[in-house]
C-alpha positions as CSV (number, residue, x, y, z in Angstrom):
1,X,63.4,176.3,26.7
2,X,61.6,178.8,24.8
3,X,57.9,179.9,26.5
4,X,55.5,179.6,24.2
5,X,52.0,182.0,25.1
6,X,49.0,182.3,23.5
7,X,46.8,184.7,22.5
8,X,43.1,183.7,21.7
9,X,40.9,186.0,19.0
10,X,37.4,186.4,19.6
11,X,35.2,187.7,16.8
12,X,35.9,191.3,17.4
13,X,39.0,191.4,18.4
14,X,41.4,194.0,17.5
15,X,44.3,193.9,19.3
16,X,45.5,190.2,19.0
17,X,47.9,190.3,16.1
18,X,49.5,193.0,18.3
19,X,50.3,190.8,21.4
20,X,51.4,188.0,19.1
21,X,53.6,190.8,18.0
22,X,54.7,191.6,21.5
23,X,55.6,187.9,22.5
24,X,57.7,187.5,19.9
25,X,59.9,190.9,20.2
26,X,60.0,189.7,24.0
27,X,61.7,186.6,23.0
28,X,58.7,184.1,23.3
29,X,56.8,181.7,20.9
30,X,53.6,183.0,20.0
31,X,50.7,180.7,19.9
32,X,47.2,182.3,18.1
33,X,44.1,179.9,19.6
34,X,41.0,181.0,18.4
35,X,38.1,181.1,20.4
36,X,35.7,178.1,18.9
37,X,38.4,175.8,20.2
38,X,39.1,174.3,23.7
39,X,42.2,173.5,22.6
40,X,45.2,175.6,24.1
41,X,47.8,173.5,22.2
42,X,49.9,173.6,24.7
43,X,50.8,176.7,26.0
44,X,52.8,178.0,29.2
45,X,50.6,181.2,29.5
46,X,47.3,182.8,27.7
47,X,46.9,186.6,27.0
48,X,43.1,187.6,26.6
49,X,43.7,190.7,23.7
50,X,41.9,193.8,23.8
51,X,38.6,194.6,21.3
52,X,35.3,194.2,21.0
53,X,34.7,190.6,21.7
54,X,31.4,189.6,20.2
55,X,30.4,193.7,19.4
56,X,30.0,194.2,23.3
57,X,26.7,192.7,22.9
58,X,24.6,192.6,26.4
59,X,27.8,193.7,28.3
60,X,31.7,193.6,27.4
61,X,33.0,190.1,27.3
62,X,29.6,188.9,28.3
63,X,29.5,186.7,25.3
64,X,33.1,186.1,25.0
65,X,33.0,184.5,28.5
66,X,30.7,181.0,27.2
67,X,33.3,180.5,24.0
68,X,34.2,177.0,24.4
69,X,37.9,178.0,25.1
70,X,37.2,180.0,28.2
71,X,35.9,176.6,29.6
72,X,39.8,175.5,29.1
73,X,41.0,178.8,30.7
74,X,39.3,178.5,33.7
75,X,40.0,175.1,34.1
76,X,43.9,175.7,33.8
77,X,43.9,179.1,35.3
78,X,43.0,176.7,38.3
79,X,45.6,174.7,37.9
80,X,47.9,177.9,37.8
81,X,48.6,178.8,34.1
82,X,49.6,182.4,33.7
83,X,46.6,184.2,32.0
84,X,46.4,188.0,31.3
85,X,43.4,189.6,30.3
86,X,44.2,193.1,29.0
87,X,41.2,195.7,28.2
88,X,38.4,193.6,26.6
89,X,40.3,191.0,28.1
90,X,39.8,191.9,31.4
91,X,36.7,192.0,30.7
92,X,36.5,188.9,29.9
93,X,38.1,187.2,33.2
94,X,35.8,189.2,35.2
95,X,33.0,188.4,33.6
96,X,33.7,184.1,33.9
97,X,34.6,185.4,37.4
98,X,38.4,184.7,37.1
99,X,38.6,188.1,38.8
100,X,36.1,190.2,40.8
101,X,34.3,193.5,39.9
102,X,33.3,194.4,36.9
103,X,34.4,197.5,34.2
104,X,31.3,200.0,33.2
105,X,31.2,202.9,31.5
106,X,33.9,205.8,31.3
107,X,32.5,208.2,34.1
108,X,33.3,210.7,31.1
109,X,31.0,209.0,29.0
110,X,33.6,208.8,26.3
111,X,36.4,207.0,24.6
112,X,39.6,208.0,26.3
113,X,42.9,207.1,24.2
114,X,46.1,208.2,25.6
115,X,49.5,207.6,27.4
116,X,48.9,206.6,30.4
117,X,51.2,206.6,33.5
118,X,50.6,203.8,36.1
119,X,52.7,202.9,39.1
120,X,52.9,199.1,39.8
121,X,51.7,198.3,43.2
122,X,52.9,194.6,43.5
123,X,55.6,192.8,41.7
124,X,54.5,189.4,43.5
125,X,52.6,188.3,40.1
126,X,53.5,185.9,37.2
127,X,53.0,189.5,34.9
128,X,54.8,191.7,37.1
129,X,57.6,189.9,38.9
130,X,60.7,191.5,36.6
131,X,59.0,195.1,37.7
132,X,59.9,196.9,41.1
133,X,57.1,197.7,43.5
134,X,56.4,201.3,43.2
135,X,58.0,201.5,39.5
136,X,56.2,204.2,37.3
137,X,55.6,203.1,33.7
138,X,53.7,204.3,30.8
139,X,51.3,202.4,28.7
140,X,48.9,202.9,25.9
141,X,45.2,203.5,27.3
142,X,42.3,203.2,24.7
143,X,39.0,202.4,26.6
144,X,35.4,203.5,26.6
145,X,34.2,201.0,29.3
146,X,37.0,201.0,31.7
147,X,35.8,202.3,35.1
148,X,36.2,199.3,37.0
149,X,33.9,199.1,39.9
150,X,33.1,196.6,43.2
151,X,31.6,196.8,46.3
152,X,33.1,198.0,49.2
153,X,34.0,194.6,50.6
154,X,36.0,193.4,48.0
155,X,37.8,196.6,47.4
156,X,38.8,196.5,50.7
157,X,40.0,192.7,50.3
158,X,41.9,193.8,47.2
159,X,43.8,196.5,48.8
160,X,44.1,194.6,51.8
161,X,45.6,191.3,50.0
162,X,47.7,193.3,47.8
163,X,45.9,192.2,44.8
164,X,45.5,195.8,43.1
165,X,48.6,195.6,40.8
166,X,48.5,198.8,38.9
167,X,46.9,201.9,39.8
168,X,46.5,205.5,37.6
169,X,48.7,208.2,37.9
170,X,48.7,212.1,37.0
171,X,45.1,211.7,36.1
172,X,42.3,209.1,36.7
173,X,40.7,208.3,33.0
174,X,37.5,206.4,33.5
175,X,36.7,207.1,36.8
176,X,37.8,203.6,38.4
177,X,37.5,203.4,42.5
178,X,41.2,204.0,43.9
179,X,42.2,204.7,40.8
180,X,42.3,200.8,39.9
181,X,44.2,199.9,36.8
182,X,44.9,196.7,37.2
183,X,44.0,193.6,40.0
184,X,44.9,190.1,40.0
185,X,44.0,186.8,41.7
186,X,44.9,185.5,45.0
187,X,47.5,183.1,43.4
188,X,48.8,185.8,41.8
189,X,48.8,183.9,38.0
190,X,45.2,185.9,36.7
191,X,46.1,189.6,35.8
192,X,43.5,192.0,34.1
193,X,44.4,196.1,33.8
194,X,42.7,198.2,31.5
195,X,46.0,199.5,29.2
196,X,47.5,197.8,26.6
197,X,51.0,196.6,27.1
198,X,51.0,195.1,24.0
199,X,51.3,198.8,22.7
200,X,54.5,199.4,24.5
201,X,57.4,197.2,23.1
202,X,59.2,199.5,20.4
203,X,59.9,202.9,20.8
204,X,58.9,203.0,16.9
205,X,55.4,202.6,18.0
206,X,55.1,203.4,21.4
207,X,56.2,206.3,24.1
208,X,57.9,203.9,25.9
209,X,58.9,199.7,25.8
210,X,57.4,199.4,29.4
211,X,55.2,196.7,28.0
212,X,57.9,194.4,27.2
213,X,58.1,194.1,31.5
214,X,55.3,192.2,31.0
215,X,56.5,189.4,28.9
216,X,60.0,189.1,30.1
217,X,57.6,188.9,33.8
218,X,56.0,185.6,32.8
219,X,59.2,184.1,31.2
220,X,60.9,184.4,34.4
221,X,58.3,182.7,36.2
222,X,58.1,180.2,33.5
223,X,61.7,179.4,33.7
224,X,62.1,179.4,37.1
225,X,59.7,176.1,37.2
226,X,61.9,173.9,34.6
């Protein structure tokens, strides 16, 4: 059975068409919800795009976080439906408190775009589970409010729960504590990272088709449950 995944658009966002792109070179059925509906039609899994949700009014996806179908992610993200949240989307989930911390300004004050090389710290996620633990990839960046941040306490819990699932390599970009790229939830089904995998799925476009690890990640898990 073909996975079918959805990606909502939020006024502002950029980098939607792209994942729908993305789903369907990884073999998937792409779904588009839009974000004035709490209807998820059905999906196996949700991708939050990248963009400007809402202009990045009052913070980045402060806004985004009350559309009426983030009430319907929660809810099912509960329940255990694979969401990922990628730049503004990761945002997003930490702002309706899917995930913890929160993602400020670049310490560099700046936009950074660029290739970035991560290593992926767990595989034991419904995003990551067709990756090997300590695998090096490389993924689009593009971010000017990426420096994730938390207190001490529940830095500590992430790295102690092994819930940080990508970190920077060569070079950290916006200043994130332990070079954080990426965390996820302790059921392992909520991922958020900063890059944009959705950038990474032909070599036409992309330095590498590391992204496509991503999607092939949840359709293993999906498929595993039939």
């Amino acid at each position: 059975m073909t996975a079918r995944i959805g990606v909502v658009t939020f006024p502002g966002s950029l980098d939607d068409a792209d994942a729908l792109r993305a789903v369907k070179l990884s073999g998937a059925e792409p779904v588009p919800l839009w974000h004035a509906s709490d209807d998820l039609a059905g999906v196996d899994a949700v991708v939050l795009p990248g963009g400007f949700s809402y202009g990045d009014y009052l913070r980045c996806g402060a806004i985004a976080r009350f559309s009426p179908v983030m009430d319907e992610v929660i809810r099912r993200a509960g329940q255990g439906l694979p969401v990922l949240g990628i730049c503004n989307g990761f945002q997003v989930l930490c702002e309706a408190h899917l995930l913890p911390g929160a993602l400020i300004r670049n310490d560099r004050r700046t936009f950074v775009c660029r290739d970035q090389l991560l290593r992926v710290e767990t595989r034991d996620t419904v995003w990551t589970c067709d990756f090997e633990d300590g695998q090096e990839i490389v993924i689009a960046l593009k971010n000017g409010e990426g420096n994730y941040q938390a207190d001490a306490e529940t830095v500590a819990r992430l790295e102690g729960e092994n819930r940080v699932v990508f970190r920077y390599l060569d070079v950290n970009p916006n200043g994130s504590l332990h070079d954080i790229a990426g965390i996820t939830n302790e059921r392992g089904n909520v991922v958020g990272l900063m890059p944009h995998p959705e950038h990474n799925v032909e070599l036409l476009t992309g330095a590498s088709i590391d992204g496509l690890g991503f999607f092939s990640s949840v359709q293993r898990f999906l498929a595993a449950l039939v």
